[in-house]
C-alpha positions, 0 to 999 in steps of 0.5 A, a space after each residue: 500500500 501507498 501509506 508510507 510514514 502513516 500511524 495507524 491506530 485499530 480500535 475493537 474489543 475482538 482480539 482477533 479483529 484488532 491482530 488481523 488487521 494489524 497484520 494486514 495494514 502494518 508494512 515497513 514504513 506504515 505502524 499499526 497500534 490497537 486498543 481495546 476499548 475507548 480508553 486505551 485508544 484515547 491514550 494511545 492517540 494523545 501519546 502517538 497522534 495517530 493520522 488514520 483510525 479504524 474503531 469499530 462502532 460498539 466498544 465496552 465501556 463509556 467511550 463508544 466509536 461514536 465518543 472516540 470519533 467526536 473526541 479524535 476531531 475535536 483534537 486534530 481534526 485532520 484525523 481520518 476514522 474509519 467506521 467499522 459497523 454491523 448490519 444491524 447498527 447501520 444507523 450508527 455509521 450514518 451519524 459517524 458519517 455527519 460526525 465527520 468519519 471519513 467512511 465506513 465498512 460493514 462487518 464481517 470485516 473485508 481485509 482486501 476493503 479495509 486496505 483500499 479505505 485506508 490507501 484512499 484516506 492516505 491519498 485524501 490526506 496527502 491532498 489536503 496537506 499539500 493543498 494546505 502547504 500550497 495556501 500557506 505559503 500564499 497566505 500573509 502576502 498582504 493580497 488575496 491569494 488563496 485558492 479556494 476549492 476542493 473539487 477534482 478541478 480544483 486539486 488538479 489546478 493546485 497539483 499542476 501549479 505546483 508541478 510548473 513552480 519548481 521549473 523555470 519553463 514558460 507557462 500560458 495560462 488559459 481562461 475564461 475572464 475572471 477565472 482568476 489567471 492573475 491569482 494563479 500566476 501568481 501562485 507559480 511564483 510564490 511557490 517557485 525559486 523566484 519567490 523572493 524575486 520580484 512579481 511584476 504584472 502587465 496588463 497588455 490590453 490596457 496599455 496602447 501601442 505607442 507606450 507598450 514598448 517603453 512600458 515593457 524595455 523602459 527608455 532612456 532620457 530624451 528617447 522622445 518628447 516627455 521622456 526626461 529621465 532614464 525609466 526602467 520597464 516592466 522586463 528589467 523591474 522583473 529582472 530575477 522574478 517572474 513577469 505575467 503578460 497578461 491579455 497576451 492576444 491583445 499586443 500588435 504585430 511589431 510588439 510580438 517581434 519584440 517580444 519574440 526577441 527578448 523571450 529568444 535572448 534574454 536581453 534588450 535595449 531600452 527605447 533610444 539606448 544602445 546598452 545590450 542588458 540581459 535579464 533573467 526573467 521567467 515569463 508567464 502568460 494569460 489570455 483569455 481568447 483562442 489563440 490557436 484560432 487567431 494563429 491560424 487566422 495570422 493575428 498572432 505569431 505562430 513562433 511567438 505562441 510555441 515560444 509561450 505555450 511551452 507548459 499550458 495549463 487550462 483554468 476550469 470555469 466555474 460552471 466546471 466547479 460547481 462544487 466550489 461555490 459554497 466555499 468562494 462564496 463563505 470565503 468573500 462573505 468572510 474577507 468582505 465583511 470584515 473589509 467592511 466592518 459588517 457583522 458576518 453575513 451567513 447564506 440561507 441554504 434556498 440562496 446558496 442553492 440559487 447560486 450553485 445554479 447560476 451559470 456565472 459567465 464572470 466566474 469569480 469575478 462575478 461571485 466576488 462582486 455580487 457577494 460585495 454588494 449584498 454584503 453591503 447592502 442587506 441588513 440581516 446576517 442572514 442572506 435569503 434567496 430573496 436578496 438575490 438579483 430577480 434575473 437570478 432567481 427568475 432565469 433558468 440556468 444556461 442551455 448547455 451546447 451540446 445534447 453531451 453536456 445537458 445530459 452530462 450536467 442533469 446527471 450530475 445535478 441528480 446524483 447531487 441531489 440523491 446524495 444530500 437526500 441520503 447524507 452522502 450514504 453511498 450504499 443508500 445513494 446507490 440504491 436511491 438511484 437504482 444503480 450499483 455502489 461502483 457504478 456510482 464511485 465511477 460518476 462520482 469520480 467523473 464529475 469530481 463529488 467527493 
């Protein structure tokens, strides 16, 4: 098994449970302890902190599984437990579940299953920590960075920015406006080398053509009319750090050449100066257009793309993510009102649904500005669906472009709500939409439920 450095800790008062299991799980770098009742576990815990436990629900004496479970969260709360529950107690490993367990298996016990729970709760953890480590070292910059979302597009996103961080390769961020490119080139850079470095950031599309060039190389006095002392631009500030072009799509021909050229050689000359100046600079782009389309269509350099598309890295919509919005929308009700010095503001579950419908063509953008304004502008600290926007309440969510998709997205939307009915039960989930226990892993995985 994939459970390298993990303590586990087995919790049943049969004796030949606790021996078997700990002979199956225990290898050369996983340690198995067990305990026989709830007290022994207890201590053993505190004194070890183990990651993973498996208790089994009844145990002699007061601290049945379901006491040891509230107590483990209660004091690391990334503590993973697994249930062990007979057929006739299936109620109990419910409420194990709400109380935070991260699974549960039936007696009599499947060693081959409880190895598989175990590996998938090592992988979970691992994910989250790594997700954890990722968020804290963009925390405490002063900006908002955090990277909010635990589905499957999410995570990917997370894994990919820190599989590119620790390379120096030219990276082309992909997205639809508002998805965040600029938070997630800036996560590369935080997490990289150069994170001492400078981060310096080029908005392309705001700046004209006459200025793009002294904005980008920086101009020497008397370059031209107003320019009355030397100026450093945007490739010499960021000079051992990292640049973020953003808008990419959006520079002129003679720009892309220039662009072209340093990228190629590392160097450059300021506007009306001869010194050849080298820069070490690792570049990452944004746009949020086709480019392949406006390469094919001779709008865009066809060297210059292959110069900057060297690690593409695709930002999912939130129409993608659907499962994030709670979390984005908790997250800016949070920042807001303290930004605000507002009481904080709660969701009502009628309003949080309204908005995990919404098809959100500004991404978050859009969710941030929206949450912003009914912060401020709704009196209670409860937001009703009724404070909502009329067009959101009243207007179906966007048609899916293909008969794929709206299938896709209904499917999805069914097995959400069949879910949330049965308290995120598998089996009972299973069995409520009349299909197999795998089958339903295999759509959960594909639509990224966990």
């Amino acid at each position: 098994m994939n459970t390298n450095g993990i303590r586990i800790l087995v919790v049943d008062d049969e004796p030949n449970v606790r021996a078997g299991l700990a002979k199956g799980l225990r290898g050369d770098e996983t340690s198995v302890e067990t305990a026989k009742d709830g007290t022994e576990a207890l201590q053993k815990f505190e004194n070890a902190g183990h990651q993973i436990v498996i208790t089994d629900v009844r145990l002699p004496g007061k601290l049945d599984g379901l006491h040891l479970l509230k107590m483990f969260r209660d004091r690391r709360p990334e503590t993973l437990v697994i249930v062990i529950t007979a057929y006739d107690t299936i109620d109990m490993a419910v409420e194990a579940m709400r109380l935070g367990a991260y699974d549960f298996v039936t007696k009599p016990v499947d060693l081959n299953l409880i190895r598989l729970q175990v590996r998938k709760a090592a992988e979970h953890r691992r994910l989250v920590l790594e997700n954890r480590q990722l968020r804290d070292r963009l925390a405490g910059t002063g900006e908002d960075l955090e990277i909010i979302g635990n589905c499957a597009a999410t995570r990917e996103l997370l894994r990919q920015i820190r599989q590119v961080a620790e390379t120096d390769a030219t990276v082309l961020i992909h997205g639809e406006s508002g998805t965040g490119k600029e938070l997630t080139a800036r996560a590369i850079h935080r997490f990289s080398p150069r994170q001492q470095r400078p981060f310096v950031t080029v908005h392309l599309g705001a700046l004209p053509e006459t200025l793009l060039e002294s904005e980008l190389f920086g101009h020497e006095k008397g370059a031209f009319t107003d320019a009355r002392s030397r100026k450093i631009g945007h490739f010499e500030a960021a000079n051992g750090g990292t640049l973020f072009l953003d808008e990419i799509t959006e520079t002129s021909a003679k720009s892309q050449v220039d662009l072209l050229r340093v990228i190629e050689h590392q160097e450059f000359r300021r506007l009306g100066g001869n010194e050849l100046i080298s820069c070490d600079v690792r570049i990452v782009a944004a746009t949020n257009s086709d480019i392949r389309d406006l390469v094919h269509a001779g709008k865009f350099r066809e060297d210059l793309y292959y110069r900057l598309d060297v690690i593409p890295l695709q930002i999912p919509s939130l129409r993608e993510r659907r499962e994030d919005i709670p979390l984005l929308v908790e997250h800016f009700a949070r920042h807001l009102c303290q930004r605000h010095q507002r009481h904080i503001k709660r969701f009502a579950n009628e309003a949080m649904q309204v908005l995990a419908s919404h098809s959100w063509p500004g991404n978050i953008r859009q969710i941030r500005n929206l949450v912003e304004r009914l912060v401020v502008t709704v009196d209670g600290d409860v937001i009703h669906a009724e404070d909502l926007p009329n067009e959101m309440r009243t207007h179906p969510r966007q048609i899916e472009k293909t008969l794929e998709a709206a299938v896709e997205a209904t499917e999805r939307q069914v097995i959400v709500a069949a879910l949330a009915e049965c308290d995120n039960h598998r089996e009972r989930t299973a069995k409520r939409l009349d299909i197999s226990v795998r089958t339903l892993h295999y759509k959960m995985r594909r639509y990224g439920l966990h």
